[in-house]
N, C-alpha and C positions, 0 to 999 in steps of 0.2 A: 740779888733781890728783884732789882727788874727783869730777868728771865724766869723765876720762879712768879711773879704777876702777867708775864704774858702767859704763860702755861697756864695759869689758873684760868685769867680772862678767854681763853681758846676754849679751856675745858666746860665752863659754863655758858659759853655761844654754843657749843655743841649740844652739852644738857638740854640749855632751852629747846633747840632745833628738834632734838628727840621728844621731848616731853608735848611738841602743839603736833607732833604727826596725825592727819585723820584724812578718812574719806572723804575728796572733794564731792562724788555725787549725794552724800547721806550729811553733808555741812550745816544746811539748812534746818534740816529736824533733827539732828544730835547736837544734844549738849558734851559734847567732847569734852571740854576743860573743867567739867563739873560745877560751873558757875552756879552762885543760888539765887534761888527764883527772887523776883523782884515783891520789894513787900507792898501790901496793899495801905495805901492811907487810910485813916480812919475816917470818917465821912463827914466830919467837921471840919475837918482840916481840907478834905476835899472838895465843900461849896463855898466854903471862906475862898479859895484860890478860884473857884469859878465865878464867886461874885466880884472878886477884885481885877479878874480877866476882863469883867463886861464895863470897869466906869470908864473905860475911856469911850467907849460905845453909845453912853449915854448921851439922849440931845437936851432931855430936862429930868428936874424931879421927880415927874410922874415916872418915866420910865425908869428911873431906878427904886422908885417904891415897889411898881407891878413886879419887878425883876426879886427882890426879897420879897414882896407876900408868895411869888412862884416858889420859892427857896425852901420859906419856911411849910406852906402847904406840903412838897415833895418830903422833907425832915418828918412831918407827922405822920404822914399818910403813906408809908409803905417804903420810905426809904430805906430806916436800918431794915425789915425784912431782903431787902434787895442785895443790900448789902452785905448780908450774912451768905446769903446765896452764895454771892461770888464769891464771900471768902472759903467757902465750904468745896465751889469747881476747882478753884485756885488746891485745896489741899487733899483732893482728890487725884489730879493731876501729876501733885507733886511726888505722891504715893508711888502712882504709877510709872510716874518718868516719862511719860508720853510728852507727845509735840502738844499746844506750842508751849513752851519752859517760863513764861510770861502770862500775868493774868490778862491781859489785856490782847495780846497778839491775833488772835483768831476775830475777837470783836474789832480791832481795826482793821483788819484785809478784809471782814465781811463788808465794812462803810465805804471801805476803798474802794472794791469791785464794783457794790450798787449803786455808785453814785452816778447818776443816769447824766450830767453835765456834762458841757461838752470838755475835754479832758487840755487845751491850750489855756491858759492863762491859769484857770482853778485848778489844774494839777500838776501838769508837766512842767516842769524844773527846767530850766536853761544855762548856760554859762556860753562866754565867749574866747577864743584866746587874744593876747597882749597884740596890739596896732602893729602892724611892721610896715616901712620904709615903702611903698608902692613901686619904688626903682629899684629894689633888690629885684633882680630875675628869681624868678619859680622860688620865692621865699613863701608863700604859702603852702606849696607841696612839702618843701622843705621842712618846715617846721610842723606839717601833719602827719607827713613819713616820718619823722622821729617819734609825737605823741601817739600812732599808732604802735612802730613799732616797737614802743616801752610797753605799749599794753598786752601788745601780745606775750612780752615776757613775761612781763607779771600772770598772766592768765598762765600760760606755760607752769610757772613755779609752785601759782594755788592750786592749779589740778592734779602736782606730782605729791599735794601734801604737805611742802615745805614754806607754809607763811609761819612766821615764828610768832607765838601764841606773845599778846599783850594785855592779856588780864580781862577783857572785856570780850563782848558779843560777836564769835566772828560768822556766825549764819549766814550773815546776809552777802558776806565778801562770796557766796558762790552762787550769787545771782545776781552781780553789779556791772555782769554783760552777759550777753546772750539770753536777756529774759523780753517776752512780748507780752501785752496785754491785749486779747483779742475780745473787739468789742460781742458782746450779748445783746438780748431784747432787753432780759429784768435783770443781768449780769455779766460783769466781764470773767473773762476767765486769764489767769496767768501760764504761758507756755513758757519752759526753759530749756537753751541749747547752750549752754556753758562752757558742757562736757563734748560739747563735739562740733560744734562750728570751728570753720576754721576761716570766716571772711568779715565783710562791713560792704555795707552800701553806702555810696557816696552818692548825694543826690545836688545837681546844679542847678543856675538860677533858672535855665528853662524847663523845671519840672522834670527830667526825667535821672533814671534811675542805674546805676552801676554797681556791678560788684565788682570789689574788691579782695585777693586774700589776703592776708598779713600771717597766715602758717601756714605750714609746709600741710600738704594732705593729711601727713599722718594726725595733724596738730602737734608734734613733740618740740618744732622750734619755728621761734619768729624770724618771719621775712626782714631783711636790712630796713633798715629806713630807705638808703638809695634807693630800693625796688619798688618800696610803696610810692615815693615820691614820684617815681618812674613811670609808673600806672598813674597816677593823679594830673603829672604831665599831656597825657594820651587822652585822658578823658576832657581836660578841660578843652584843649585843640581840638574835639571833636565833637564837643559841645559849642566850641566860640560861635557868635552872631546868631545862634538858635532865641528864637523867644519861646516864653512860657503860653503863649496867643498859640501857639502850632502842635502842642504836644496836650494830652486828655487833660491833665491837671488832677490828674484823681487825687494828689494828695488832701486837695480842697476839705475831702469827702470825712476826711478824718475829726475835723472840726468843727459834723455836726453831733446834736446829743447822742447820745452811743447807743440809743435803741436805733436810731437813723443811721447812722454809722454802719452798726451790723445788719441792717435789713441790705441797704446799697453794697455791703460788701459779699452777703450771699448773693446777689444780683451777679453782680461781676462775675462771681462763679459759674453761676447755672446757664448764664447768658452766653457763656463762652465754651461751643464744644471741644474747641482744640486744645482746652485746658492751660493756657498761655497764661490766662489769668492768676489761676489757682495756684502754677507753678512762681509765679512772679512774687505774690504774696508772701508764698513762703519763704522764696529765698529776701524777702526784706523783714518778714517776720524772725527768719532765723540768724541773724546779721547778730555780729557781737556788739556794734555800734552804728550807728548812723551817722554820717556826716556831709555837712554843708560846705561844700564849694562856695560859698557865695561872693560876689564880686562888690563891694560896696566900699564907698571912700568915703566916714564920715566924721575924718578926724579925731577930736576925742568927745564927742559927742553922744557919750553913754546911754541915755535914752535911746536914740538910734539905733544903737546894737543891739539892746535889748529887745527893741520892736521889733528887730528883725529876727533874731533868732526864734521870735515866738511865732511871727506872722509871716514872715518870709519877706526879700529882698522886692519882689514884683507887689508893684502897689496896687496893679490895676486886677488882678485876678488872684493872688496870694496862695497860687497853686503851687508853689516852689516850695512846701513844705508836705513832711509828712506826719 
């Protein structure tokens, strides 16, 4: 009986494995696994949750009256029309089977992109990894040559096809590295290298910049940990005692609104005929990841980490990020 249950349990890890095969470069705009479109709420049900998003918002009564006369005005005055709209794109769409498989999807990448703010704190996402021991030798390289080199497996395994299909949304797993947002005047634009990068930029506390690869040329397999760890070694030894006071700081430049952003970063371009610039860009723009060397001892003092992952380790100029 239990060799007739592992035969079975083999035979449907296999099934499954066959049944989520799809095109890493067409993951994003196919709906591969036939999932169904998301339904649309009804628009009662949908300012009822908008007005109970805003009471913690409130500082008095009046603002939460003006916030329901807004509510019910938008209900009278052209809401259901609006509504019907959507649900009529929404089954239009469905018809067709076109991108995006959500009614919502296109109107949030469009808010995403236009939002002319500067993109550190109101957008960009942070994480840190777990305190290590500061007397451990090269235990930082250590333990980022391993989280690299897991990702580059994992990256390897998504683009041969074989993530086994879990029932939900898997689009977006093929642009959870190798994607850039390059900033616009009235809009960002998103570029993706996924499907062909094969490096990361490692960036230290004195602002400047390195690549790294973590696959082989062809892309088909991840570098060891030892080798990345190896590279990370090289780079910090040749970064030590450099300050962020001696190098341009351009990541600075990142962290103003994104119509400034993009105006200073076609600057950089046009500015520079030997094209040093342009080529630098890209290869940080086309990086699977970016990562922070940063040198900092501040216990377990979470705030800290978190200031610094967003703002950088250098207090006095916070060019150490990009």
């Amino acid at each position: 009986m239990q060799r007739s249950l592992c035969k079975h349990t083999r035979t449907c890890s296999t099934l499954k494995r066959a049944l989520s095969t799809y095109n890493f470069n067409a993951l994003f705009d196919t709906n591969h696994l036939d999932l169904p479109r998301l339904p649309i709420p009804n628009l009662q049900d949908t300012l009822h949750r908008y007005e109970s998003s805003l009471r913690p918002l409130y500082a008095n009564n009046s603002e939460a009256s003006q916030s329901n006369q807004a509510i019910q005005h938008f209900l009278q005055h052209g809401g259901e029309e609006l509504q019907q709209q959507l649900c009529a794109q929404d089954q239009a769409k469905h018809v067709s089977g076109e991108f995006p498989h959500f009614y919502f999807e296109d109107l949030w990448d469009d808010a995403y992109l236009h939002a002319r703010c500067p993109n550190p704190v109101n957008i960009s996402p942070t994480f840190f990894m777990p305190t290590l021991p500061s007397s451990t030798p090269n235990a930082q390289e250590a333990i980022t040559g391993k989280f690299l080199s897991a990702s580059a497996r994992w990256l390897v395994h998504a683009r041969a096809g074989n993530l086994a299909a879990d029932g939900l949304d898997m689009s977006r797993l093929g642009r959870v590295m190798g994607t850039a947002r390059l900033p616009g005047i009235e809009a960002d634009s998103l570029e993706h290298y996924g499907d062909t990068s094969t490096h990361v930029v490692v960036q230290t506390n004195s602002g400047e910049f390195y690549r790294v690869d973590i696959l082989t040329a062809d892309g088909k397999q991840a570098l060891s940990s030892q080798a990345i760890a190896e590279a990370l070694s090289h780079i910090k030894a040749a970064s030590k005692g450099r300050s962020s006071a001696a190098t341009p700081g351009v990541g600075v430049l990142t962290s103003l609104p994104r119509a400034e952003w993009a105006k200073a970063r076609l600057e950089l371009v046009q500015s520079d005929l030997t094209g040093t610039n342009e080529e630098t860009l890209h290869v940080i723009d086309s990086a699977l990841l970016v990562v922070a060397l940063d040198q900092l001892d501040s216990g377990d003092d979470v705030t800290q980490y978190c200031r610094t992952n967003l703002h950088g380790v250098d207090v006095q100029t916070r060019s150490d990020r990009w």
